[in-house]
DOTORKOL-530851 format. One record per residue (C-alpha): residue in one letter; x, y, z. Coordinates in steps of 0.1 Angstrom, whole numbers, plus 5000, padded with zeros to 4 digits. Example, Ala and Ser with C-alpha at 12.3 -4.5 7.8 and 13.67 -1.06 7.14 Angstrom:
residues 2
@residu:a	xx:5123	yy:4955	zz:5078
@residu:s	xx:5137	yy:4989	zz:5071
***
This chain:
residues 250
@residu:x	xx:2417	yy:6260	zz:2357
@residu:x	xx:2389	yy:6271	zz:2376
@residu:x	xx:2378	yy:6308	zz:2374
@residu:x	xx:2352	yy:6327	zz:2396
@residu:x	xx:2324	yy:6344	zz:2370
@residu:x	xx:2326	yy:6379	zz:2385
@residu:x	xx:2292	yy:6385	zz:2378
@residu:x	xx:2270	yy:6356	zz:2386
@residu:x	xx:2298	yy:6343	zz:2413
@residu:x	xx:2294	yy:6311	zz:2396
@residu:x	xx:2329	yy:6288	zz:2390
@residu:x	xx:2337	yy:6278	zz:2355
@residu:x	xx:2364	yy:6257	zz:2345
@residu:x	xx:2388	yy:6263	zz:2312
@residu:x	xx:2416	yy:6248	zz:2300
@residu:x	xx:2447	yy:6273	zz:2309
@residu:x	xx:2453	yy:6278	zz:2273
@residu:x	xx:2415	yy:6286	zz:2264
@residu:x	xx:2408	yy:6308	zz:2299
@residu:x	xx:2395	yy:6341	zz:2288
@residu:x	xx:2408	yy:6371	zz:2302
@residu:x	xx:2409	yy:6374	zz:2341
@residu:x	xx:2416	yy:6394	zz:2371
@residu:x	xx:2438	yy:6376	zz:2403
@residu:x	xx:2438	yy:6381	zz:2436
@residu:x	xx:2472	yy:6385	zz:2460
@residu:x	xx:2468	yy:6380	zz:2495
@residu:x	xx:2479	yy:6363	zz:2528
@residu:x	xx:2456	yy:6335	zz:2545
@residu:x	xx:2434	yy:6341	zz:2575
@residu:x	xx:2409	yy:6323	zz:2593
@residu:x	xx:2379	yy:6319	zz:2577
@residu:x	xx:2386	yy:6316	zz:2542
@residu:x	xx:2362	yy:6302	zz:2520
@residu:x	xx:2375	yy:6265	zz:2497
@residu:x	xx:2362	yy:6253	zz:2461
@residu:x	xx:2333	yy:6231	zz:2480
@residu:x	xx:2320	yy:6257	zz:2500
@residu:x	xx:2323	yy:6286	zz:2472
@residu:x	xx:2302	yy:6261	zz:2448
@residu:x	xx:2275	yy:6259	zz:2477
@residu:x	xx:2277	yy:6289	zz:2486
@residu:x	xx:2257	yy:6290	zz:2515
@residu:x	xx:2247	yy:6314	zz:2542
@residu:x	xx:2275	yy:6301	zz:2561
@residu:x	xx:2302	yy:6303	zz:2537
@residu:x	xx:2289	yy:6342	zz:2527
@residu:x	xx:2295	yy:6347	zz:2568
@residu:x	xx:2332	yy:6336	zz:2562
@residu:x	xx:2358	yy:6364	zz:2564
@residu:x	xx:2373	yy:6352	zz:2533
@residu:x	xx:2340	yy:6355	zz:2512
@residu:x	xx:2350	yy:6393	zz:2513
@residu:x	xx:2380	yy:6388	zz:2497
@residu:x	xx:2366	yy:6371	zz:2472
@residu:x	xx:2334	yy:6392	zz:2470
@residu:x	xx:2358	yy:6421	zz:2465
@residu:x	xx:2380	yy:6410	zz:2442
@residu:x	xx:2350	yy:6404	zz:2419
@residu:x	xx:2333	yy:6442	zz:2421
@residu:x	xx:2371	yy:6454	zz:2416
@residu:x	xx:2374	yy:6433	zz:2384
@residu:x	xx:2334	yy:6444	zz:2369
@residu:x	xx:2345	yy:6479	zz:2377
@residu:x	xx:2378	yy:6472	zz:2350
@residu:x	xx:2354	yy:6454	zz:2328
@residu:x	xx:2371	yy:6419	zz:2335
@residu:x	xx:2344	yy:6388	zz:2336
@residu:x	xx:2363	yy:6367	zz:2354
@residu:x	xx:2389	yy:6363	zz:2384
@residu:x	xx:2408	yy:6336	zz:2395
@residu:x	xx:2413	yy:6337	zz:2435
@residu:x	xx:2436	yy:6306	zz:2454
@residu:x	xx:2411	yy:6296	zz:2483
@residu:x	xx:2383	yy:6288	zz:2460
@residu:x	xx:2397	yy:6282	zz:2427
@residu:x	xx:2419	yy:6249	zz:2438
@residu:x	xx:2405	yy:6222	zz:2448
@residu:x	xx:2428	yy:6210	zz:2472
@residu:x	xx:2417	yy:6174	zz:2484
@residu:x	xx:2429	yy:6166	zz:2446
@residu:x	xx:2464	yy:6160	zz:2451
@residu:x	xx:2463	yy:6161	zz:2410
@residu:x	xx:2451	yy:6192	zz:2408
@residu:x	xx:2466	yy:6206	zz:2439
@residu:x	xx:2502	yy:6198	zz:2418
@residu:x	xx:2492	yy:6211	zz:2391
@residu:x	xx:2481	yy:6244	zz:2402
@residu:x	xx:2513	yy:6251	zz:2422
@residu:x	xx:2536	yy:6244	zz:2394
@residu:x	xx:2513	yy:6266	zz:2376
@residu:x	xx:2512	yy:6293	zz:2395
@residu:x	xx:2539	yy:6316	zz:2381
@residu:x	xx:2520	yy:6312	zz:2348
@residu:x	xx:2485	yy:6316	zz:2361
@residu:x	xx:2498	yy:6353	zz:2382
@residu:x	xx:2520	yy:6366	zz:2346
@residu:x	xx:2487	yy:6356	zz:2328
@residu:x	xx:2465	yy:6380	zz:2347
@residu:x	xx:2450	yy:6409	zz:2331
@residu:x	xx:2453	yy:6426	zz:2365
@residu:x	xx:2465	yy:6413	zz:2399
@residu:x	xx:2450	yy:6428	zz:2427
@residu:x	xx:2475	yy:6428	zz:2458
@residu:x	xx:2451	yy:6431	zz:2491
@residu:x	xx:2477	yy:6444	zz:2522
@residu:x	xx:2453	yy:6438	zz:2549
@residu:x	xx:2476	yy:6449	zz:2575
@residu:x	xx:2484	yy:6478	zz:2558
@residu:x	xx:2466	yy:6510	zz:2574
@residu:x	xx:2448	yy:6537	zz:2556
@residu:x	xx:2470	yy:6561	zz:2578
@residu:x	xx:2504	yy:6547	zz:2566
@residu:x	xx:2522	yy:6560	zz:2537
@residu:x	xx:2549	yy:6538	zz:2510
@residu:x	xx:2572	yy:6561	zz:2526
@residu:x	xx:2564	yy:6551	zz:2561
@residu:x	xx:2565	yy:6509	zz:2543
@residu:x	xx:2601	yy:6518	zz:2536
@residu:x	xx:2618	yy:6535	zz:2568
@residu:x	xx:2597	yy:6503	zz:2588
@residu:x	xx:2611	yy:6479	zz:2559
@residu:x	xx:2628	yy:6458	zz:2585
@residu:x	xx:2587	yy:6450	zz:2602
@residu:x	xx:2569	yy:6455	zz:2571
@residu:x	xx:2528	yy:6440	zz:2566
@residu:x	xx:2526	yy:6404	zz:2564
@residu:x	xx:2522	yy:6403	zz:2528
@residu:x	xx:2561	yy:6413	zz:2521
@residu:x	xx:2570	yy:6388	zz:2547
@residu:x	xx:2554	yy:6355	zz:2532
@residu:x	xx:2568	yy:6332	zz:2505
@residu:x	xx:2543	yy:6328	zz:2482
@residu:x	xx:2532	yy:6364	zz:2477
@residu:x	xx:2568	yy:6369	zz:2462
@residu:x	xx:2560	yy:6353	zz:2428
@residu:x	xx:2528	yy:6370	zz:2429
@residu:x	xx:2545	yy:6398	zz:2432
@residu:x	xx:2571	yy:6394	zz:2404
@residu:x	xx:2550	yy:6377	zz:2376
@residu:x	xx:2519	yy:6398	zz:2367
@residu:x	xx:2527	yy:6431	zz:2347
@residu:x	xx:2502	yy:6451	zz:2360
@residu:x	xx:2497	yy:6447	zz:2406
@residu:x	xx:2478	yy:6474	zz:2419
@residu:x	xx:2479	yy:6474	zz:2458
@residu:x	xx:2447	yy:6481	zz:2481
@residu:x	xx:2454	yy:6489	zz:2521
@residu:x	xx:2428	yy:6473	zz:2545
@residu:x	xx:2402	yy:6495	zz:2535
@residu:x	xx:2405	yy:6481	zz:2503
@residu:x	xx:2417	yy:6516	zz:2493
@residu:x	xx:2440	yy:6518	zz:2459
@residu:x	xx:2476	yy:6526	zz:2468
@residu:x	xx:2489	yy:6528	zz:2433
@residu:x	xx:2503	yy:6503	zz:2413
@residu:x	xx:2540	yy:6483	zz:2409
@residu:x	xx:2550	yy:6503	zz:2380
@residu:x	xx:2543	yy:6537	zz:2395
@residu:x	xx:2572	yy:6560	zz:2397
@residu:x	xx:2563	yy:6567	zz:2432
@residu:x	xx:2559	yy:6530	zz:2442
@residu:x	xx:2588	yy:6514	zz:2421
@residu:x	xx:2615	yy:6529	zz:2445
@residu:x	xx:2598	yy:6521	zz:2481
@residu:x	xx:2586	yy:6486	zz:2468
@residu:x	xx:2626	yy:6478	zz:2452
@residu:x	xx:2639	yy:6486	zz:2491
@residu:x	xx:2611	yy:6472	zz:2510
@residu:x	xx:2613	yy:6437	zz:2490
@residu:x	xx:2653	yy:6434	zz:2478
@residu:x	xx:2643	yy:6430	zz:2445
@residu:x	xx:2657	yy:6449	zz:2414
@residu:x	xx:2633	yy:6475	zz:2397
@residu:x	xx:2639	yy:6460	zz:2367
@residu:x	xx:2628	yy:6430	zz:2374
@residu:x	xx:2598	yy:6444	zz:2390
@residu:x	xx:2592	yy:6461	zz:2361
@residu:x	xx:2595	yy:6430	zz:2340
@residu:x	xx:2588	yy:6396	zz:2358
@residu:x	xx:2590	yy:6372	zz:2327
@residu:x	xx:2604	yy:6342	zz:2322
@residu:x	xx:2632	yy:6355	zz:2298
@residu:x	xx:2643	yy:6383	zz:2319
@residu:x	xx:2643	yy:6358	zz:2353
@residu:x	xx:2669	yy:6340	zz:2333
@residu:x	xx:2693	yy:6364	zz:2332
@residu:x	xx:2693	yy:6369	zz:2376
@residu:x	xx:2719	yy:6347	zz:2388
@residu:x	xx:2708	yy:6318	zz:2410
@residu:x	xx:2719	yy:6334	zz:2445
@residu:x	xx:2699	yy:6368	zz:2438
@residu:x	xx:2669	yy:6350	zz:2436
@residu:x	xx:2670	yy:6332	zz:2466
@residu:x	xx:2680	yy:6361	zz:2483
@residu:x	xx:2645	yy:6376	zz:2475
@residu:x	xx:2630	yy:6349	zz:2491
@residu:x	xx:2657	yy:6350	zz:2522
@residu:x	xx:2629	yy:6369	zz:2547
@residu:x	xx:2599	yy:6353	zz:2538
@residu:x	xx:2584	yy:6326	zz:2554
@residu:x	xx:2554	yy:6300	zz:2547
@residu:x	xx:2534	yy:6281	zz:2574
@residu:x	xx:2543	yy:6245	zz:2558
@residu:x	xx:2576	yy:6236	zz:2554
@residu:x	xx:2573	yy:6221	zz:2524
@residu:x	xx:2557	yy:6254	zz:2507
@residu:x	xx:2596	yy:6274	zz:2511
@residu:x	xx:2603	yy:6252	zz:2483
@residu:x	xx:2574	yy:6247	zz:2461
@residu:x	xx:2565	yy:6286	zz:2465
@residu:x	xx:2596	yy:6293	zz:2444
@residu:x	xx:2592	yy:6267	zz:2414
@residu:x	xx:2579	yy:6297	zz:2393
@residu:x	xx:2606	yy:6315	zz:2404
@residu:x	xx:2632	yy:6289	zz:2396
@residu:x	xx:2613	yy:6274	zz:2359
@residu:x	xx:2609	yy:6244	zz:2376
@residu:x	xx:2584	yy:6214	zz:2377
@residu:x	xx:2586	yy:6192	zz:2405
@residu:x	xx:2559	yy:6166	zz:2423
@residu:x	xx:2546	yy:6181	zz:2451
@residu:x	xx:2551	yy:6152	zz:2483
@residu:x	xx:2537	yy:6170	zz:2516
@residu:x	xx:2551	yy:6154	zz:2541
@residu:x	xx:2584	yy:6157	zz:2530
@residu:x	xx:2596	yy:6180	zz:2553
@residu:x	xx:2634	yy:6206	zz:2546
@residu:x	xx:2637	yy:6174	zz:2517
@residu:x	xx:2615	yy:6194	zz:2495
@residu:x	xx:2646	yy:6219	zz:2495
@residu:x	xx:2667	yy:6197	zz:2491
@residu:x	xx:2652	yy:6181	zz:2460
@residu:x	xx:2642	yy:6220	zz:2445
@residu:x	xx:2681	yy:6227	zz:2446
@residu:x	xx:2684	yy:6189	zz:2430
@residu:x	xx:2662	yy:6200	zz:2402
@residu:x	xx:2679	yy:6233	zz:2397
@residu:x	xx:2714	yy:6221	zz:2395
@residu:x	xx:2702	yy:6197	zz:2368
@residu:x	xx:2691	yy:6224	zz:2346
@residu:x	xx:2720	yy:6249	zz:2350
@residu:x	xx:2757	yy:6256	zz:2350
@residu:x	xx:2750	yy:6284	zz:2373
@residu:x	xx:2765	yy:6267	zz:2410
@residu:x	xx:2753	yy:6299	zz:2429
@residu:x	xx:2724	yy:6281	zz:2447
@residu:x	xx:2746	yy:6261	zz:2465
@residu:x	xx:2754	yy:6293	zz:2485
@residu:x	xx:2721	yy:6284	zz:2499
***
């Protein structure tokens, strides 16, 4: 896996296994965001992008916590590898539950607006509760702290005065906020777990399914293209690993 050196802004590639510990960031797409390529030139132009920000960010968040590296989804993929790009996304789950810290960057979210006010608007919440693939980045790292557009903290996913307000904004159990691993995923039935990803939406097709391998424990090639079969082959894959027939509900 490729990780940003949060000091030097240099990439440097581990295996998974060897990766020393890193920050991650959470966020939705934009325009302007800034791929492996560009981040290894990194050029005037690419600084100019909007994403470079992000990622610029992300890095000064993770030197303040004394974390050397961070592992951001624009730049650390390099997506015209279809190899890689597969094995990223069924790596995903791991790569956010491996994260010394994951930083969740609500850019629509204004300085103004409270978690109370998230939670009586839960029905037109900021883009990042709506999309798909924010909702395993939501579940697997232990420790999400949230920033508003400012990039000012919010608090964290374990904070006694977030855990209630992010529960009803997302659907999701506290529990299972409070503890995203693999063991205590098992024991959510099938249907529950769709239902968490019910409201969300992603801009490929394709992506409503392969957003929720983590979610699901599963490891599938990734065939863009595909079209509503890539549902159709998640709930394939499922089935084949479990005597829970819930997720034909869906």
């Amino acid at each position: 896996m490729w990780l940003i050196n949060a000091a030097t802004l240099a990439l440097e590639f581990f295996l998974p296994e060897q990766a020393p510990p890193y920050a991650i960031l959470s966020h939705t797409w934009g325009d302007g965001e800034v791929g492996l390529a560009e981040f290894q030139r990194l050029d005037d132009q690419a600084k100019a992008k909007p994403g470079f920000s992000k990622i610029q960010k992300t890095c000064d968040l993770a030197r303040t916590g004394g974390i050397a590296h961070v592992w951001v989804d624009t730049c650390c993929i390099d997506k015209t590898s279809s190899a890689e790009l597969s094995e990223a996304i069924n790596s995903m789950y791991s790569y956010y539950s491996r994260a010394t810290v994951c930083y969740a960057y609500v850019n629509d979210w204004g300085p103004n607006t409270t978690w109370e006010d998230l939670d009586s608007a839960r029905d037109t919440p900021p883009r990042w509760f709506t999309r798909g693939w924010t909702l395993q980045e939501l579940i697997a790292p232990s420790n999400v702290r949230f920033y508003d557009s400012t990039w000012t903290f919010r608090g964290s996913k374990a904070d006694k005065g977030v855990l209630p307000h992010l529960s009803s904004i997302t659907a999701i159990n506290q529990n299972i906020l409070r503890d995203g691993s693999e063991d205590a995923l098992r024991g959510i039935c099938l249907a529950q777990r769709m239902s968490w990803a019910s409201r969300r939406e992603t801009t490929r097709t394709e992506d409503t399914a392969y957003c929720l391998l983590g979610i699901f424990q599963i490891n599938m090639p990734l065939l863009y293209g595909e079209g509503s079969r890539a549902f159709k082959r998640l709930q394939e894959e499922i089935i084949k690993n479990t005597t829970d027939l819930s997720i034909l509900a869906w």
